[in-house]
PDB file with SEQRES, HELIX, SHEET and CRYST1 records, atoms N, CA, C and O in Angstrom:
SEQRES   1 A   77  UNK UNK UNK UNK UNK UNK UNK UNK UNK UNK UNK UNK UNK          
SEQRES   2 A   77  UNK UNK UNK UNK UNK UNK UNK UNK UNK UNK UNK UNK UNK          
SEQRES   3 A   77  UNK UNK UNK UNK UNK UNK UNK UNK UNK UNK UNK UNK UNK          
SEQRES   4 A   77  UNK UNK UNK UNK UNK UNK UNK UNK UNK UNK UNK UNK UNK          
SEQRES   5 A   77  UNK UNK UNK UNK UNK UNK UNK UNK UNK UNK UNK UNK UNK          
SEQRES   6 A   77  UNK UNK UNK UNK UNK UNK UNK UNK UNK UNK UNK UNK              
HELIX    1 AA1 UNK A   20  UNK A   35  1                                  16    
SHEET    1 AA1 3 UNK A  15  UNK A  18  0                                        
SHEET    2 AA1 3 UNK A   5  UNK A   9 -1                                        
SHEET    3 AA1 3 UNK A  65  UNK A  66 -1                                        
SHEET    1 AA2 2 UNK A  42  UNK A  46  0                                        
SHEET    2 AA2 2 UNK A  71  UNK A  75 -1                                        
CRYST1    1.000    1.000    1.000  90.00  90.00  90.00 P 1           1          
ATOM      1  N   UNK A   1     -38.577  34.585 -47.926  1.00  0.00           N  
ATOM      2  CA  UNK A   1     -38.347  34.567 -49.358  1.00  0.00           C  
ATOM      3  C   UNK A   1     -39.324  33.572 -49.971  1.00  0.00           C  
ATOM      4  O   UNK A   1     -39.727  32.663 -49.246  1.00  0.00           O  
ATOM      5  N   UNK A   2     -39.776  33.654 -51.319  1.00  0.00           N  
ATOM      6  CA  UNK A   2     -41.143  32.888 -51.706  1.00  0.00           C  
ATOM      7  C   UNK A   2     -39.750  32.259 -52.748  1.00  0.00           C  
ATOM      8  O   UNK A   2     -40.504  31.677 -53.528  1.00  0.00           O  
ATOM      9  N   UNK A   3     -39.332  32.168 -52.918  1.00  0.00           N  
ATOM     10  CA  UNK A   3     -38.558  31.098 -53.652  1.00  0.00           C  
ATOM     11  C   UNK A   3     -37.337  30.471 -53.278  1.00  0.00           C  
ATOM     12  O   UNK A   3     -36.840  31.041 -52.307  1.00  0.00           O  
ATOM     13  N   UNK A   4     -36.447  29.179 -53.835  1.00  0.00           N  
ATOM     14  CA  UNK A   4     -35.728  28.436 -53.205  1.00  0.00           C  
ATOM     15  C   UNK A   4     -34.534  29.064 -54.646  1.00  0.00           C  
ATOM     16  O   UNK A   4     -34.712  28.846 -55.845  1.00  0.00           O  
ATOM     17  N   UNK A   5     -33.363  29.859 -54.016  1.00  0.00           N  
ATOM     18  CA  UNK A   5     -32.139  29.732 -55.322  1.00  0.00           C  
ATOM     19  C   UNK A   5     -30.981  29.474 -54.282  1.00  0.00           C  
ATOM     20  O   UNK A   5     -30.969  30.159 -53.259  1.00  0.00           O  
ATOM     21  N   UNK A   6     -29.967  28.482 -54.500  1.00  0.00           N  
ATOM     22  CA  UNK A   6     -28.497  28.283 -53.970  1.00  0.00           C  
ATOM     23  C   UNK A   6     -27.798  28.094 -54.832  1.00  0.00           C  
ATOM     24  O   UNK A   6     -28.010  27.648 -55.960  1.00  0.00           O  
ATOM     25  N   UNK A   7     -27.022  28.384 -54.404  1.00  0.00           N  
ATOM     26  CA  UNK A   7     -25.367  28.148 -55.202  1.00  0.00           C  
ATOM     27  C   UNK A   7     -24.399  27.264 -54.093  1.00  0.00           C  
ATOM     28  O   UNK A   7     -23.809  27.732 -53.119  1.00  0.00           O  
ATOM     29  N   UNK A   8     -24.415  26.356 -54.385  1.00  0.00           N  
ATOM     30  CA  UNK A   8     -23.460  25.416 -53.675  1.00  0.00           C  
ATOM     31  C   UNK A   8     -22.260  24.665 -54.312  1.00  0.00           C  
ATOM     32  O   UNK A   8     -22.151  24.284 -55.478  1.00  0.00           O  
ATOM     33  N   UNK A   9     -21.356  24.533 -53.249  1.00  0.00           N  
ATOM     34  CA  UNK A   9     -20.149  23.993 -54.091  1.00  0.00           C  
ATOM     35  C   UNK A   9     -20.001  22.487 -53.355  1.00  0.00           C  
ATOM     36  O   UNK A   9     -20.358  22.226 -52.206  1.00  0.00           O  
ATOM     37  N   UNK A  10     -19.545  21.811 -54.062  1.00  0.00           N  
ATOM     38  CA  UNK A  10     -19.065  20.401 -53.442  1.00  0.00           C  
ATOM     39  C   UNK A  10     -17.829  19.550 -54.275  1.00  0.00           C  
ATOM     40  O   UNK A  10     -17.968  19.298 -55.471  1.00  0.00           O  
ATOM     41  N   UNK A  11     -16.914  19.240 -53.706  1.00  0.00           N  
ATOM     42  CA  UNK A  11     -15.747  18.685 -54.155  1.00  0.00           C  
ATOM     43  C   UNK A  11     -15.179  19.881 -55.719  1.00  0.00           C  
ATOM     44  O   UNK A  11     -15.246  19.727 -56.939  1.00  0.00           O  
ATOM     45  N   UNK A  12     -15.006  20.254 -55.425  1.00  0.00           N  
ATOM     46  CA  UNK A  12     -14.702  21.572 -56.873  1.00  0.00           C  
ATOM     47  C   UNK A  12     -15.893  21.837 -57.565  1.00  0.00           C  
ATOM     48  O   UNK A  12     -15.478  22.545 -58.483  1.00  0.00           O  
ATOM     49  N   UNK A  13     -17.171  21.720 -57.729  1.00  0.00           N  
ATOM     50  CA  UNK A  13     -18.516  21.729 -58.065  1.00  0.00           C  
ATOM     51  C   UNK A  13     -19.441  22.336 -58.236  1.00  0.00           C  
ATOM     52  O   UNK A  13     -20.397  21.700 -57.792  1.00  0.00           O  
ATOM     53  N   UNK A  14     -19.767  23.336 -58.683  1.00  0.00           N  
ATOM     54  CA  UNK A  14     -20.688  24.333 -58.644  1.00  0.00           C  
ATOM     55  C   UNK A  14     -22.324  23.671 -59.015  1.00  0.00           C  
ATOM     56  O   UNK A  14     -22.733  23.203 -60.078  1.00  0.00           O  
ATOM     57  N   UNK A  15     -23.078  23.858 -57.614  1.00  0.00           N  
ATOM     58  CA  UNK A  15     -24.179  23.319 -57.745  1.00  0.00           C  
ATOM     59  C   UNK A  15     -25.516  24.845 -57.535  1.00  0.00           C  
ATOM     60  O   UNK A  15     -25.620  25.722 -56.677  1.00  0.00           O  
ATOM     61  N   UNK A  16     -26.322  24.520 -58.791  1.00  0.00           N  
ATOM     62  CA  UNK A  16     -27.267  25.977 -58.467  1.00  0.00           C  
ATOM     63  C   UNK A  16     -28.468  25.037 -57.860  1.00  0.00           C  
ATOM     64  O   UNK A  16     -28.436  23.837 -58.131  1.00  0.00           O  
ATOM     65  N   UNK A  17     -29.364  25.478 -57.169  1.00  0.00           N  
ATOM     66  CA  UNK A  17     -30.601  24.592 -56.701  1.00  0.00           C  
ATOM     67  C   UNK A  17     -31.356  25.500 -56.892  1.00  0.00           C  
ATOM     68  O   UNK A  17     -30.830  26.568 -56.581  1.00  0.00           O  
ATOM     69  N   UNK A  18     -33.000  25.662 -57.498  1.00  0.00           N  
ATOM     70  CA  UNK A  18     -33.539  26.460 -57.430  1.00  0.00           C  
ATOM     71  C   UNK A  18     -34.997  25.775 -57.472  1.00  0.00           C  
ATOM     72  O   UNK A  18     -35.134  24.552 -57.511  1.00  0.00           O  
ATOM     73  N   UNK A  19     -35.939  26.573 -57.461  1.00  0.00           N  
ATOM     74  CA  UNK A  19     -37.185  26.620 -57.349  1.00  0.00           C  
ATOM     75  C   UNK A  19     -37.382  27.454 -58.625  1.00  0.00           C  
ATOM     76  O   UNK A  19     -36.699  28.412 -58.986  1.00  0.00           O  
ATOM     77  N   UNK A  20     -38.702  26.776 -59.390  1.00  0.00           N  
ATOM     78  CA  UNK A  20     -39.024  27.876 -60.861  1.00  0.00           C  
ATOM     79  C   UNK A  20     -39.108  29.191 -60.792  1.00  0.00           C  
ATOM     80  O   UNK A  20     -38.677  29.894 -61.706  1.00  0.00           O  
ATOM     81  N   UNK A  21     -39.689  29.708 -59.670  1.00  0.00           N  
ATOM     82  CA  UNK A  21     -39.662  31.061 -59.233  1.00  0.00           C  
ATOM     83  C   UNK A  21     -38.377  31.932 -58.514  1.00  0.00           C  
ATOM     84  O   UNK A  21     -38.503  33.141 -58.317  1.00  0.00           O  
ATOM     85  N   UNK A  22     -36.966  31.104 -58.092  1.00  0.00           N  
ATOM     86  CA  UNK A  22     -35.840  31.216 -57.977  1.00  0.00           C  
ATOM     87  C   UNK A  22     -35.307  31.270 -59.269  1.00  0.00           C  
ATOM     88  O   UNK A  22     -34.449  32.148 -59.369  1.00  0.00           O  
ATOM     89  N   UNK A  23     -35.609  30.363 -60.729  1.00  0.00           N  
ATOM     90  CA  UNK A  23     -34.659  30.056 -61.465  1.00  0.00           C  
ATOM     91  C   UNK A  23     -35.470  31.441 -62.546  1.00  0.00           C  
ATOM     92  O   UNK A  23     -34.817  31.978 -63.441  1.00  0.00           O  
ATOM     93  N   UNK A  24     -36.509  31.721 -62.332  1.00  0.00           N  
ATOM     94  CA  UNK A  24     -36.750  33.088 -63.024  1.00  0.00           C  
ATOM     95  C   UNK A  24     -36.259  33.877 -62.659  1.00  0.00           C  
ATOM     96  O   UNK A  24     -35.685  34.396 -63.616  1.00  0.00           O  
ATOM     97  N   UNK A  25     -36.000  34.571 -61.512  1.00  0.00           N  
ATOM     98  CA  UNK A  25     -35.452  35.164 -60.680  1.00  0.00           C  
ATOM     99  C   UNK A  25     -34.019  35.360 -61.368  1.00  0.00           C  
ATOM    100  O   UNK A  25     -33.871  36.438 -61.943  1.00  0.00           O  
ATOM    101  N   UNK A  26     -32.906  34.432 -61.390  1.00  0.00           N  
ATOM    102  CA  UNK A  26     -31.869  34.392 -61.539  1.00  0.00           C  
ATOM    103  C   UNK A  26     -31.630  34.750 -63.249  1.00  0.00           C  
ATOM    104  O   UNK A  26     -30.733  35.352 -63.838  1.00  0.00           O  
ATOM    105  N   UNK A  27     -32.998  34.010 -63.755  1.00  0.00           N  
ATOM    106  CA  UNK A  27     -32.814  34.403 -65.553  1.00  0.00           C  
ATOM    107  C   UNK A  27     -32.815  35.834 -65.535  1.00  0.00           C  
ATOM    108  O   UNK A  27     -31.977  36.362 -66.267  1.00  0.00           O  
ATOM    109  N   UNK A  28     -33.853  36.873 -64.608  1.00  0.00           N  
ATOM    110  CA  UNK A  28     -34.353  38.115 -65.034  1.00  0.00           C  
ATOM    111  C   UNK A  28     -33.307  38.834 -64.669  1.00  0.00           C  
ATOM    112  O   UNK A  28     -33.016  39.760 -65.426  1.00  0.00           O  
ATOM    113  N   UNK A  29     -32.337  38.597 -63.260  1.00  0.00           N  
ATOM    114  CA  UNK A  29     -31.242  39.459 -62.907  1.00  0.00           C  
ATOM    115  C   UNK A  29     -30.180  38.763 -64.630  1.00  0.00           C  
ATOM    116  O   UNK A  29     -30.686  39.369 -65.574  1.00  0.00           O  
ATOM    117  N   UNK A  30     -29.619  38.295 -64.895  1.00  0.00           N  
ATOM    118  CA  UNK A  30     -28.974  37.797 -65.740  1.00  0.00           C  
ATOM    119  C   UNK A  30     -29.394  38.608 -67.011  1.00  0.00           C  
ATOM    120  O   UNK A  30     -28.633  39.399 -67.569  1.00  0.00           O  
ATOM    121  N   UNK A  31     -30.730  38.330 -67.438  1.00  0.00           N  
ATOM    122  CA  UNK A  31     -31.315  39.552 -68.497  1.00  0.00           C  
ATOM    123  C   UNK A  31     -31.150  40.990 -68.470  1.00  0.00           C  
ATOM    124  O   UNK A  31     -30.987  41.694 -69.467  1.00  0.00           O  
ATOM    125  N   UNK A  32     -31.212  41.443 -67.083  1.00  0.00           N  
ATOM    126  CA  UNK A  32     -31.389  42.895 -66.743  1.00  0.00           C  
ATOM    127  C   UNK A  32     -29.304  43.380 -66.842  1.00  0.00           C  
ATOM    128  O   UNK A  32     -28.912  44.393 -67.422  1.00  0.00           O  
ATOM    129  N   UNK A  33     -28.440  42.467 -66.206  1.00  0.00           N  
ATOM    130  CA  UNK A  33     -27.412  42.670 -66.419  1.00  0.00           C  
ATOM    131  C   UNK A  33     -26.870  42.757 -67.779  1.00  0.00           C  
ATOM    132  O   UNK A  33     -26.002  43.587 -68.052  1.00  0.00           O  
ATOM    133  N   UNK A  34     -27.291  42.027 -68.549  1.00  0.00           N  
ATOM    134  CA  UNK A  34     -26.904  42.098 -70.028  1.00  0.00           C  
ATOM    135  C   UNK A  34     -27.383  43.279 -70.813  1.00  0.00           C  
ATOM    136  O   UNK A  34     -26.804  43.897 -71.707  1.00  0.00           O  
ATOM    137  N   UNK A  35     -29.069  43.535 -70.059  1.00  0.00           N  
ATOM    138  CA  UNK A  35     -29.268  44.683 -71.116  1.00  0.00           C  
ATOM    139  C   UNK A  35     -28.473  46.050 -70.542  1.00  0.00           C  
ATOM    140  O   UNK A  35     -28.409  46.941 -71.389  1.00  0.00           O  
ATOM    141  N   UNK A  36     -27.905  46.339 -69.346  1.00  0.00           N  
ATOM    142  CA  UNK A  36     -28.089  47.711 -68.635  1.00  0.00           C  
ATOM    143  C   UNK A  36     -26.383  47.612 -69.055  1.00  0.00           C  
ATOM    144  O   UNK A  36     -25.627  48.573 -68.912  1.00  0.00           O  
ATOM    145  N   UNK A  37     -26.033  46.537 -69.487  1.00  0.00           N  
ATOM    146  CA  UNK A  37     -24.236  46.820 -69.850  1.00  0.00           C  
ATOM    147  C   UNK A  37     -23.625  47.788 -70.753  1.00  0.00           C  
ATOM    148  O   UNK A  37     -22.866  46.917 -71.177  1.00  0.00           O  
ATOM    149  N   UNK A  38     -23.451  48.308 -71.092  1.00  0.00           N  
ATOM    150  CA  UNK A  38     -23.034  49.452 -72.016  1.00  0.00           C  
ATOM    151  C   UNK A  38     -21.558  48.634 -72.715  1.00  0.00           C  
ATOM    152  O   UNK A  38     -20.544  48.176 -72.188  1.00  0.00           O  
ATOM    153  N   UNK A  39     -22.024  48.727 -74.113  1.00  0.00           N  
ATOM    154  CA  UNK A  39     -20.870  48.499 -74.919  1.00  0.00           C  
ATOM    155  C   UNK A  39     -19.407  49.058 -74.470  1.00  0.00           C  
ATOM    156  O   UNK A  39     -19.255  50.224 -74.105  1.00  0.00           O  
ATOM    157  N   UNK A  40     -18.295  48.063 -74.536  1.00  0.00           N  
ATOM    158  CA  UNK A  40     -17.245  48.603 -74.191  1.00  0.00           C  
ATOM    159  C   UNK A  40     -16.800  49.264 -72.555  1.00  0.00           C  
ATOM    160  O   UNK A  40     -15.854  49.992 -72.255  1.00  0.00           O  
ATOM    161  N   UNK A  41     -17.693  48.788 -71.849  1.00  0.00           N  
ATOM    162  CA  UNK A  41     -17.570  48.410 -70.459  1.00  0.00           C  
ATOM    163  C   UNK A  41     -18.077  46.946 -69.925  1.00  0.00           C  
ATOM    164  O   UNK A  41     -18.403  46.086 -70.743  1.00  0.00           O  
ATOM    165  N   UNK A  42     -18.148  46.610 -67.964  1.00  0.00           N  
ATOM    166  CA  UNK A  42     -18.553  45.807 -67.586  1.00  0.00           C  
ATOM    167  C   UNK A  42     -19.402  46.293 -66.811  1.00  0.00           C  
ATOM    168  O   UNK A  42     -19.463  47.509 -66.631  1.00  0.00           O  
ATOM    169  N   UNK A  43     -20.228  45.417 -66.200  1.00  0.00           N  
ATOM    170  CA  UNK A  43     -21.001  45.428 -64.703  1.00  0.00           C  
ATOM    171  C   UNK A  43     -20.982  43.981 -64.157  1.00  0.00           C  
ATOM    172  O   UNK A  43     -20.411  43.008 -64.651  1.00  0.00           O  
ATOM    173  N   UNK A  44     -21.757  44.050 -62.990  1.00  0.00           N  
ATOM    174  CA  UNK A  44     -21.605  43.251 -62.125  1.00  0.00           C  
ATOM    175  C   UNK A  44     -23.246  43.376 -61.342  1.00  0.00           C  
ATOM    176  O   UNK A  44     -23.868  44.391 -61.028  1.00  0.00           O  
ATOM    177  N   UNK A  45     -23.563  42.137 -61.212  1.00  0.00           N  
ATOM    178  CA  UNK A  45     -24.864  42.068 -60.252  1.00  0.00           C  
ATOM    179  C   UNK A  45     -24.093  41.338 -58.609  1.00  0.00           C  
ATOM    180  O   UNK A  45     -22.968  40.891 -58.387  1.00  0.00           O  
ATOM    181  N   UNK A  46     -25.098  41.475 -57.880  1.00  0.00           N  
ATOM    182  CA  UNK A  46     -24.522  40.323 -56.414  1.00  0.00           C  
ATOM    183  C   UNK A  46     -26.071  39.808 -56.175  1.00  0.00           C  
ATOM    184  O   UNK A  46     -27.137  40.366 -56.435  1.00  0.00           O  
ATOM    185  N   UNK A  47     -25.735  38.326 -55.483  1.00  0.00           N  
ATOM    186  CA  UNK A  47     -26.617  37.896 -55.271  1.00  0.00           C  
ATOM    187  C   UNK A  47     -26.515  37.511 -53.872  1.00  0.00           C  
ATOM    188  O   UNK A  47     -26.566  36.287 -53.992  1.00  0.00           O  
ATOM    189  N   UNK A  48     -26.401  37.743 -52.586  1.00  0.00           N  
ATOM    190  CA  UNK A  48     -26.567  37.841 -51.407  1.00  0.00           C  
ATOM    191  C   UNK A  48     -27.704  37.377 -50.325  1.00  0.00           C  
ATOM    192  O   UNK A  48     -28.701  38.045 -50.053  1.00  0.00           O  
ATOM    193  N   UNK A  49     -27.323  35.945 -49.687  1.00  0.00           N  
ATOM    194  CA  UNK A  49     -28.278  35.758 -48.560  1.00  0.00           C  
ATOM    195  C   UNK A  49     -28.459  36.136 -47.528  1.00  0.00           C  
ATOM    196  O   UNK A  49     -27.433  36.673 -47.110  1.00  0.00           O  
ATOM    197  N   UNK A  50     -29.283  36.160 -46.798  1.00  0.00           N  
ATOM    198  CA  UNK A  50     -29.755  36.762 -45.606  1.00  0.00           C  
ATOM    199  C   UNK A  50     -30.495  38.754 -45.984  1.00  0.00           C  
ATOM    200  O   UNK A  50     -31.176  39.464 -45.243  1.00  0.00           O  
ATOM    201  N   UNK A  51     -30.054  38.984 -47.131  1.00  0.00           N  
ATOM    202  CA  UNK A  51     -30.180  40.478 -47.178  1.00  0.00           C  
ATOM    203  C   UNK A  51     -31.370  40.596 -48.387  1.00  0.00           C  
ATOM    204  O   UNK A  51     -31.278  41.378 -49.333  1.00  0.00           O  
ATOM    205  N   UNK A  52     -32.347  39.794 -48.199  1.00  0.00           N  
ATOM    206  CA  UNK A  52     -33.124  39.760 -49.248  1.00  0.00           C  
ATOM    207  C   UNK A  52     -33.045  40.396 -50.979  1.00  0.00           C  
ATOM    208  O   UNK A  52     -33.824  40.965 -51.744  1.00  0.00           O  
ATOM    209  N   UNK A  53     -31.400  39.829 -51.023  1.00  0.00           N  
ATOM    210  CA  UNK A  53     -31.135  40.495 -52.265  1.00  0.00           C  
ATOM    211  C   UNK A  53     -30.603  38.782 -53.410  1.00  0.00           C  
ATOM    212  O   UNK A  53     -29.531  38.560 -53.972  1.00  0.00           O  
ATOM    213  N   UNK A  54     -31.939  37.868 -53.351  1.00  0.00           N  
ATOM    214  CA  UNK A  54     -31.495  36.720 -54.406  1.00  0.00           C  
ATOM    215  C   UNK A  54     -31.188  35.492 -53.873  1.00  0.00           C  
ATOM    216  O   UNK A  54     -31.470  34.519 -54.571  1.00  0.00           O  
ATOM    217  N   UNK A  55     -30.569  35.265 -52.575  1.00  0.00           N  
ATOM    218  CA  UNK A  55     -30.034  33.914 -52.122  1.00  0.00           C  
ATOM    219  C   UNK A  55     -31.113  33.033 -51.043  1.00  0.00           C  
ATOM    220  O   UNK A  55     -31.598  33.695 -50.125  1.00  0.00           O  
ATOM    221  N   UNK A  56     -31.409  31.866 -51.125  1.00  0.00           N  
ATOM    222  CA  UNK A  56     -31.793  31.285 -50.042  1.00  0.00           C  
ATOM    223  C   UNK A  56     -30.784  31.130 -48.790  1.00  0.00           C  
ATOM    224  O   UNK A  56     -29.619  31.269 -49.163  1.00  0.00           O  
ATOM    225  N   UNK A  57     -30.877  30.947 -47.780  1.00  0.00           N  
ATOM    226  CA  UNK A  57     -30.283  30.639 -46.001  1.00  0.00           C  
ATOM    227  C   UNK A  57     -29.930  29.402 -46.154  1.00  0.00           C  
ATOM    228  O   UNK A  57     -28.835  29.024 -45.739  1.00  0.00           O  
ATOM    229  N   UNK A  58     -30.759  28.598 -46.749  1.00  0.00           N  
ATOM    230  CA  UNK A  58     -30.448  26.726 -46.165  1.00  0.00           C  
ATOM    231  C   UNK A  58     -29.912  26.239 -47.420  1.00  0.00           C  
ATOM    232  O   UNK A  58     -30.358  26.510 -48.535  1.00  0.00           O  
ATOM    233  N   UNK A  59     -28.957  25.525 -47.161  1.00  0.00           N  
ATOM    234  CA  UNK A  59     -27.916  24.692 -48.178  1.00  0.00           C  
ATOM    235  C   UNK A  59     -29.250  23.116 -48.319  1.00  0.00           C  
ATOM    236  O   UNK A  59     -30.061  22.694 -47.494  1.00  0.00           O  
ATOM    237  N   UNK A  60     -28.913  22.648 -49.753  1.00  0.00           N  
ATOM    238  CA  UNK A  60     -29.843  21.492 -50.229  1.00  0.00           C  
ATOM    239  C   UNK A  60     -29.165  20.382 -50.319  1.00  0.00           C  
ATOM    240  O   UNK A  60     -29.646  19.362 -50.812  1.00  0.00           O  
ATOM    241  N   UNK A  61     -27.628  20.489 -49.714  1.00  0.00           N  
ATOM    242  CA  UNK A  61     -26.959  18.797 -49.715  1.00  0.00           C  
ATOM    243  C   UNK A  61     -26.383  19.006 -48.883  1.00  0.00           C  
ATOM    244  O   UNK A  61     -25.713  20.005 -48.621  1.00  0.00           O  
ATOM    245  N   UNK A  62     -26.618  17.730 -48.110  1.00  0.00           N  
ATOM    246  CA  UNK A  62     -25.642  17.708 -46.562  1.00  0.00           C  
ATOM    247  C   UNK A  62     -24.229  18.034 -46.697  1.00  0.00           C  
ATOM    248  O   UNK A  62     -23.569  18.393 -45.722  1.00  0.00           O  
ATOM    249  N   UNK A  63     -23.745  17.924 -47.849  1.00  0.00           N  
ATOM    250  CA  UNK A  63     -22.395  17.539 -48.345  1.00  0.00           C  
ATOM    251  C   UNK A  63     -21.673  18.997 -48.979  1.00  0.00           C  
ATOM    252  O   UNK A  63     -20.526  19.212 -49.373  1.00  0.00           O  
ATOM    253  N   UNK A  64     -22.526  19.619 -48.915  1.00  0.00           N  
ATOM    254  CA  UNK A  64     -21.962  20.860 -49.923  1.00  0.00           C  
ATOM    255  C   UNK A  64     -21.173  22.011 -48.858  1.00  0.00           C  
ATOM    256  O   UNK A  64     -20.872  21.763 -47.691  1.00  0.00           O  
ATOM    257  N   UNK A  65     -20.957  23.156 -49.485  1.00  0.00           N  
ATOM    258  CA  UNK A  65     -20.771  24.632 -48.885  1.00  0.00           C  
ATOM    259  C   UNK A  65     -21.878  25.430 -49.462  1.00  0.00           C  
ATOM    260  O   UNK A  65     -22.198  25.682 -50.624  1.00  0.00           O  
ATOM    261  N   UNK A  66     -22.382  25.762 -48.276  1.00  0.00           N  
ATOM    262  CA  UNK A  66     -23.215  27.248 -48.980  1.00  0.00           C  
ATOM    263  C   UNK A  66     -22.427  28.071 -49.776  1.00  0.00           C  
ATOM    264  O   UNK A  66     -21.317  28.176 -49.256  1.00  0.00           O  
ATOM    265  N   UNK A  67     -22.519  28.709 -50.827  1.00  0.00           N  
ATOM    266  CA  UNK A  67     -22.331  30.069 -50.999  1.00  0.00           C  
ATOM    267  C   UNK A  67     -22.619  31.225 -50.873  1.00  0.00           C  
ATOM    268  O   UNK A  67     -22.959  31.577 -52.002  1.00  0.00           O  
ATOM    269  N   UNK A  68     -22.758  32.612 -49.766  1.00  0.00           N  
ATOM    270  CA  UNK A  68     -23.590  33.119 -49.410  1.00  0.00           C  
ATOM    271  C   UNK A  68     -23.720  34.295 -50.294  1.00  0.00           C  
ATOM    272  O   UNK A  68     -24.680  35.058 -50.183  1.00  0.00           O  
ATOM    273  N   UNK A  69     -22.769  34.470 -51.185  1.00  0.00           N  
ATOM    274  CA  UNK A  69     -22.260  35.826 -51.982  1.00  0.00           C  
ATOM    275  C   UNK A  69     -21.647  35.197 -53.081  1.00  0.00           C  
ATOM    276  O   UNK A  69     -20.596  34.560 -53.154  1.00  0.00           O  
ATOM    277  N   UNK A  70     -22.799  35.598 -54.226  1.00  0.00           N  
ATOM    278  CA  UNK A  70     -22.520  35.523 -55.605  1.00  0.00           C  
ATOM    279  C   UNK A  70     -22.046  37.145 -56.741  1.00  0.00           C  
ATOM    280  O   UNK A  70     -22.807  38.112 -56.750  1.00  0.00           O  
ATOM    281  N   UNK A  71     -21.146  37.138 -57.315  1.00  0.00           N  
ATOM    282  CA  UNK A  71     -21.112  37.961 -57.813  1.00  0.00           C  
ATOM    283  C   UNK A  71     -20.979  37.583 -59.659  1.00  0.00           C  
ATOM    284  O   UNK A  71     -20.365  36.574 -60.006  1.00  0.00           O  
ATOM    285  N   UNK A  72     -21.570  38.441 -60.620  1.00  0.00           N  
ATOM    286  CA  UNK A  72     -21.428  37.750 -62.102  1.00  0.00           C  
ATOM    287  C   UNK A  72     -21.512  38.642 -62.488  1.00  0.00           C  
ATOM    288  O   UNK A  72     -22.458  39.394 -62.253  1.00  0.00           O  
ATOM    289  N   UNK A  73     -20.389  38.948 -63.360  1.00  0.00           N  
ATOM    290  CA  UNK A  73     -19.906  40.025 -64.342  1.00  0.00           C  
ATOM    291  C   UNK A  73     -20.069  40.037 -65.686  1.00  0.00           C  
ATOM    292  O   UNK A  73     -19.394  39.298 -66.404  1.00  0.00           O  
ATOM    293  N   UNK A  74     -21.091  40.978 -66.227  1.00  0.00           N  
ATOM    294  CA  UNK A  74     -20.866  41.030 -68.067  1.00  0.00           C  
ATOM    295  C   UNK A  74     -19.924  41.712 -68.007  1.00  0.00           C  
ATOM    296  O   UNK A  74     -19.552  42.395 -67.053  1.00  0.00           O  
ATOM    297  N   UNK A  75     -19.342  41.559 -69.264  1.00  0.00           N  
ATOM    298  CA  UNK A  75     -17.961  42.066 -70.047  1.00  0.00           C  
ATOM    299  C   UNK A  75     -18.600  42.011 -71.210  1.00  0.00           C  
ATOM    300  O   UNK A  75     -18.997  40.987 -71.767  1.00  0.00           O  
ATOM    301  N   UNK A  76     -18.750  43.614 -71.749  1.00  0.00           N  
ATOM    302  CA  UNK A  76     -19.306  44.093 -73.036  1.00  0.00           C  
ATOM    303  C   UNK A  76     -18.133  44.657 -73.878  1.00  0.00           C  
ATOM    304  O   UNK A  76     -17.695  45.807 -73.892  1.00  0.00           O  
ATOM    305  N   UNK A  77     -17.721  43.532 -74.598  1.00  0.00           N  
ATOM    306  CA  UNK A  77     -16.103  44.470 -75.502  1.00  0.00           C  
ATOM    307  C   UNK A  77     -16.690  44.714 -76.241  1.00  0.00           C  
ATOM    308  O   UNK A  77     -16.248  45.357 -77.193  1.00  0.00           O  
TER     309      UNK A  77                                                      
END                                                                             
């Protein structure tokens, strides 16, 4: 993967770590979900490591939990 994106949790915590080319990454899925939503429904993207679908493998604080499976839902009322 050419970029660094995590989602880590620590003590109740949601930590994102990224690399500029991770944190575009995450803006463009986020953009593309909003536009492809259809009024008066939802969708859902996943962001998944190991399956070259968005996530980095290696956690960035000794202290954290990986998250390996992200999921984020628009809700278009």
């Amino acid at each position: 993967m050419e970029y660094l994106l995590t989602f880590e949790l620590e003590n109740e915590e949601l930590t994102i770590h990224g690399s500029p080319k991770g944190l575009q990454h995450l803006a463009q899925q986020l953009e593309n979900l909003i536009k492809f939503t259809k009024k008066g429904n939802f969708d859902h993207i996943h962001l998944i490591e190991d399956l070259n679908l968005g996530l980095s493998s290696e956690k960035q604080s000794e202290k954290s939990e990986l998250i390996n499976h992200v999921k984020i839902y628009c809700w278009n009322n």
